[in-house]
Phi, psi and omega in degrees: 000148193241121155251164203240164155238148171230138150256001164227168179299135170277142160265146186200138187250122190280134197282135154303313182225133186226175173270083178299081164292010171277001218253064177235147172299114152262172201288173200271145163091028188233134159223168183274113178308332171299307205218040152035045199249100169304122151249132195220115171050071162063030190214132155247174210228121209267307160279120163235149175291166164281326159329324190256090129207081187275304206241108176284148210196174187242124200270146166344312180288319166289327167320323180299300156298318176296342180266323217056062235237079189262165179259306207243142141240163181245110184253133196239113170231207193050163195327315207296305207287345175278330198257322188270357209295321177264028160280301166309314174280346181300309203285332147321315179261338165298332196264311178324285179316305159314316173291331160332305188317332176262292163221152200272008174300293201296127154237172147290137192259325177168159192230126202240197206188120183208099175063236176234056170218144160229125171276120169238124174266136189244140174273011178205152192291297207312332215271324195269341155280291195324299179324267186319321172274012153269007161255314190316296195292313178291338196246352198072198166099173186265140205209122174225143204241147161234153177247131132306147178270115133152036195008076184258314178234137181241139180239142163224133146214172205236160211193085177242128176278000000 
């Protein structure tokens, strides 16, 4: 494993498929009772019909959460991130969202406050690089990637004074 320090963004390439034991077939037409999230013909989906909400099920991302099963983590520290903080988590959950949009699987799994860092967990490694690089891009700041080899976990963290 490697760490990295950056002042401009890495590019990387991410493996399509790693062994996600939460990563399983399900029936066509199954949603998640939490979090009311479709799987419809091998994809899932945030908007459905009610017709395609057949089989109810706890869909990979809340397993995750509810297991505590995290891919990514976000370490956010310094003075900027103490004075800025729910400027930060908006921008964090706005980023969230925005990726929903492509699949609804990656969420924040949860977010803590420890001393003078917030820890943010992801049920996926990309969602936890995007988080850092959108405080890299909106905030600056010292930005470090760390890789699981075959960048299955991912750790970031970010840093402004």
């Amino acid at each position: 494993m490697k760490l990295q320090k950056f002042k401009s963004l890495p590019y990387i390439k991410f493996f399509d498929f790693h062994n996600d034991p939460y990563r399983t077939e399900f029936p066509n037409y199954s949603y998640c009772t939490q979090c009311n999230i479709t799987y419809v013909d091998k994809h899932w989906k945030l908007k459905a019909k009610p017709e395609e909400m057949k089989n109810p099920i706890l869909c990979p991302a809340c397993k995750k959460i509810k297991d505590g099963y995290f891919e990514g983590i976000l370490c956010i520290k310094g003075e900027f991130a103490k004075k800025h903080k729910d400027e930060i988590i908006n921008l964090l959950k706005n980023e969230e969202q925005k990726q929903r949009t492509k699949t609804a699987l990656p969420r924040i799994g949860k977010i803590e406050e420890k001393d003078d860092m917030i820890i943010v967990y992801t049920t996926n490694d990309k969602l936890a690089y995007r988080f850092g690089k959108a405080l890299f891009q909106a905030y600056k700041g010292d930005l470090s990637i760390k890789w699981s080899d075959g960048n299955i976990f991912t750790r970031v963290y970010w840093e402004r004074n």
